[in-house]
ROSEPA-205680 format. One record per residue (C-alpha): residue in three letters; chain; y, z, x. Coordinates in steps of 0.2 Angstrom, whole numbers, plus 5000, padded with zeros to 4 digits. Each point is the difference from the previous one (the first is absolute). Layout:
TORVEX,residuo,cadena,north,up,east
TORVEX,Ala,A,Y,Z,X
...
END
This chain:
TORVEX,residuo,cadena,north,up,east
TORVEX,Unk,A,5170,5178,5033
TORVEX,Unk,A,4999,5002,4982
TORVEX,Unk,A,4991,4988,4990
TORVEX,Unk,A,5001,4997,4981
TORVEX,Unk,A,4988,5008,4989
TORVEX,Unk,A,4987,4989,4990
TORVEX,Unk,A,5002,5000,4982
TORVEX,Unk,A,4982,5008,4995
TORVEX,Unk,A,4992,4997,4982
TORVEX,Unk,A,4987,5013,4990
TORVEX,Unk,A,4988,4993,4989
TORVEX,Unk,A,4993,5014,4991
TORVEX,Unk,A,4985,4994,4990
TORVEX,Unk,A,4992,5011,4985
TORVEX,Unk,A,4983,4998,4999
TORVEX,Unk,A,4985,5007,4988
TORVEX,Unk,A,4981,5000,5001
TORVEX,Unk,A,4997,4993,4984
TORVEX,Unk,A,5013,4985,5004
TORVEX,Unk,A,4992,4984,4999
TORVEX,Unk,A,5015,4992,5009
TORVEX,Unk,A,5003,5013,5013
TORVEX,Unk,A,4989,4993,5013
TORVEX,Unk,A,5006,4983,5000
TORVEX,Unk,A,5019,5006,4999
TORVEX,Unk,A,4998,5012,5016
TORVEX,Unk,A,4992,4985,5009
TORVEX,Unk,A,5017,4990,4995
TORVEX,Unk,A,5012,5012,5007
TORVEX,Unk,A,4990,5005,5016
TORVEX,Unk,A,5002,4978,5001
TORVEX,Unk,A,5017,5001,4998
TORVEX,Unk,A,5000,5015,5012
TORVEX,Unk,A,4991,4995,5013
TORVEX,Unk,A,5013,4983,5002
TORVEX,Unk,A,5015,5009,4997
TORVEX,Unk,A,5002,5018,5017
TORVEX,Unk,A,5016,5005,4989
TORVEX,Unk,A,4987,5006,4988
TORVEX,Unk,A,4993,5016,4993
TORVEX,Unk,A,4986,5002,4990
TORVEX,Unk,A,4997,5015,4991
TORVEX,Unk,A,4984,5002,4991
TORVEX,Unk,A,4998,5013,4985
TORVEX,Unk,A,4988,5004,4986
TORVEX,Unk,A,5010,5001,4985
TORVEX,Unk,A,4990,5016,4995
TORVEX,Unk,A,5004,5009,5015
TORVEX,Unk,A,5018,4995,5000
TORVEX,Unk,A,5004,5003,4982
TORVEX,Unk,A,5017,5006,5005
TORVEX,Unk,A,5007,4987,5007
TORVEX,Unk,A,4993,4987,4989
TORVEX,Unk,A,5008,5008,4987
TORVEX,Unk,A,5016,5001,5012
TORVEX,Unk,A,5000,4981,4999
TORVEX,Unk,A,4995,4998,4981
TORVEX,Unk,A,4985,4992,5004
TORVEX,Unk,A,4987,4995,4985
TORVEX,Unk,A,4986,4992,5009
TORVEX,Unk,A,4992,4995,5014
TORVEX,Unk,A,4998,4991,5012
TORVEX,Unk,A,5021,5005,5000
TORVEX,Unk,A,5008,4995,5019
TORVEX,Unk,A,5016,5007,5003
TORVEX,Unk,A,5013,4991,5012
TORVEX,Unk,A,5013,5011,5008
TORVEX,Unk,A,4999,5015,4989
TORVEX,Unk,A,5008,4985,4986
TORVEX,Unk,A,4992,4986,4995
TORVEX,Unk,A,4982,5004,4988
TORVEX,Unk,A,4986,4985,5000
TORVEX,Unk,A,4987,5001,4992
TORVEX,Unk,A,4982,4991,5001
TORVEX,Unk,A,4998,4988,5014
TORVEX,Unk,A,5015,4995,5008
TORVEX,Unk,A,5000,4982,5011
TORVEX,Unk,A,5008,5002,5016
TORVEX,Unk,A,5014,4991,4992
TORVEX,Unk,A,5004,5014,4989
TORVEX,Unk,A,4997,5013,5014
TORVEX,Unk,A,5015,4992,5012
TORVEX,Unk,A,5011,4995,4983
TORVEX,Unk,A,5000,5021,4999
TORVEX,Unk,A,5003,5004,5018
TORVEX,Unk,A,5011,4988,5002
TORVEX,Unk,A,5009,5006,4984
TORVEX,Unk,A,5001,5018,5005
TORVEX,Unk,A,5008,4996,5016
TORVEX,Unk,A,5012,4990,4994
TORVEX,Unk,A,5002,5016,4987
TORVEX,Unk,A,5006,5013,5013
END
């Protein structure tokens, strides 16, 4: 039997030492991680992943990336978080 495959997200989140919001915005998308399985986080130090960052056009942190697509940045709400998944799905 086959089944259907589940619609998985990546939240990359672009982080930095000196980033006084950095710790509160990995705590937001761990939260929304933890209460959403179709989620994966992907935690990187801006300074150690310049390359992608500039990939993405990113020009601060805390930067979370949804799907490879959507940029935040600063502190998303859990609001915003599944606004962008949601989005992105509905994208593909």
């Amino acid at each position: 039997m086959r089944y259907p495959l589940r619609m998985e997200h990546v939240i990359e989140i672009f982080v930095a030492d000196h980033c006084p919001g950095c710790p509160d915005a990995r705590r937001r998308v761990r939260e929304f991680a933890d209460t959403h399985t179709n989620v994966t986080v992907i935690e990187r130090d801006v300074d150690e992943a310049l390359h992608a960052a500039e990939t993405y056009g990113l020009i601060a942190t805390p930067a979370i990336v949804v799907d490879g697509r959507s940029v935040l940045y600063g502190v998303p709400t859990l609001g915003q978080l599944a606004a962008r998944c949601k989005a992105t799905k509905a994208a593909v």
